[in-house]
C-alpha positions in Angstrom: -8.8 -11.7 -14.5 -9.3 -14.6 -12.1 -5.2 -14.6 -11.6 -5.2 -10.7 -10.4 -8.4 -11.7 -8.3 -6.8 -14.5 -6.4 -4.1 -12.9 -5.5 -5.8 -9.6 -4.4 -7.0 -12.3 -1.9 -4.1 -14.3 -1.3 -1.4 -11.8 -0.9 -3.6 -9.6 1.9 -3.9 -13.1 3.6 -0.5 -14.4 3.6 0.6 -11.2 4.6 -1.9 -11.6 7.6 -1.1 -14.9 8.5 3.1 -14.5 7.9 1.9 -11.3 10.9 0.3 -13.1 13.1 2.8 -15.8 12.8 5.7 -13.8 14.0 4.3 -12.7 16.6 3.7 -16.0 18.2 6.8 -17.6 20.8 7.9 -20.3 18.4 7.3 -17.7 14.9 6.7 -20.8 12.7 4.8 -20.6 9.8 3.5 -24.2 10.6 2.1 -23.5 13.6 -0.6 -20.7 13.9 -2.0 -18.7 17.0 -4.7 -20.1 18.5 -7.7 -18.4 18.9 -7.5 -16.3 16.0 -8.0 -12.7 16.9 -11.6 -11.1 16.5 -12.3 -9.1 13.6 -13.2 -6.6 16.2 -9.5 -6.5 17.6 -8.4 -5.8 14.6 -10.8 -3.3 13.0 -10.0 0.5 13.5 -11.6 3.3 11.6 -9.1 6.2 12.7 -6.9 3.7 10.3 -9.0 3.0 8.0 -9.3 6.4 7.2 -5.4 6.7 7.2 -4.9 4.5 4.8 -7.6 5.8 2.1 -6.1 9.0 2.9 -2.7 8.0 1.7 -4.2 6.3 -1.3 -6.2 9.2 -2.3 -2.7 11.1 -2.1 -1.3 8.4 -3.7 -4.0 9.0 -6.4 -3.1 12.9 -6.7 0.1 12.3 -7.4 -0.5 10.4 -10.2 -3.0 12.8 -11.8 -0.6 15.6 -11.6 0.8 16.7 -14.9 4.7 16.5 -13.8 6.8 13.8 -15.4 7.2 13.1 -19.5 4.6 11.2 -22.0 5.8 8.4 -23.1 3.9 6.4 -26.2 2.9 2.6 -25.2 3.4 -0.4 -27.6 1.3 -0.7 -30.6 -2.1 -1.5 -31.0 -4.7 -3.3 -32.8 -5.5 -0.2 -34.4 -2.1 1.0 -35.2 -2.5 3.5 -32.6 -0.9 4.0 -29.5 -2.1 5.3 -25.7 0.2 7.7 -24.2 1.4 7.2 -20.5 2.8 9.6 -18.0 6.0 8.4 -16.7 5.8 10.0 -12.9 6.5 7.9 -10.7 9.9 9.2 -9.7 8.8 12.8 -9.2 6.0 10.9 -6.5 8.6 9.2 -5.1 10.3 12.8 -4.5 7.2 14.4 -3.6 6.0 12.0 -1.2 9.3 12.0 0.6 9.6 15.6 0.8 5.9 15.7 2.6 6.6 12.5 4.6 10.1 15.1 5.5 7.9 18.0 6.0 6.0 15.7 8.3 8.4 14.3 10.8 9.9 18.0 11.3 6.4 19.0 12.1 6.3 16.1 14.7 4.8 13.5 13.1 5.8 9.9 14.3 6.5 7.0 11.8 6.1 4.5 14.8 2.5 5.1 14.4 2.2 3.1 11.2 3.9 0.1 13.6 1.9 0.4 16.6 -1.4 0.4 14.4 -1.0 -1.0 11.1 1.3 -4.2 11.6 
């Protein structure tokens, strides 16, 4: 547990840092921008939205019933928990809306200009 919390913390902020990094003159990883940008700068609700919208289609996906069961390992109990092998059927299904998307005029540079 304190392994998957650590790097739920560490991986956000190396990502951060590796960000803020490259967009400095030199883009060294040993020297960082200073001053730090305010939280403020970099705190948008319209995105904040965006990305709990794409997790909570993210989430849909994976509740759907397309895709085979699959049976896990064995347990203790000589049992096993079934599974729902899906992912590739999101993959498809997330491409064809991200498809549907752009030819409705939706522009991919957005996640760019906001998110990175």
């Amino acid at each position: 547990v304190f392994g998957v919390a650590l790097l739920m913390v560490v991986m956000p902020s190396t990502v951060f840092y590796l960000l803020l990094v490259c967009r400095t003159e030199q883009a060294s990883a040993l020297s960082p921008p200073w001053p730090l940008p305010s939280f403020r700068s970099l705190w948008s609700p319209q995105d904040f939205a965006l990305v709990l919208a794409w997790l909570a289609f993210q989430a849909l996906l994976y509740r759907l019933p397309m895709g085979k069961i699959t049976e896990g390992s064995l347990l203790r109990d000589h049992s096993r928990l079934q599974y729902r092998i899906n992912g590739f059927y999101a993959m498809l299904v997330t491409a064809l809306m991200v498809g549907a998307g752009l030819a409705g005029g939706l522009h991919l540079s957005y996640i760019y200009d906001h998110l990175l």
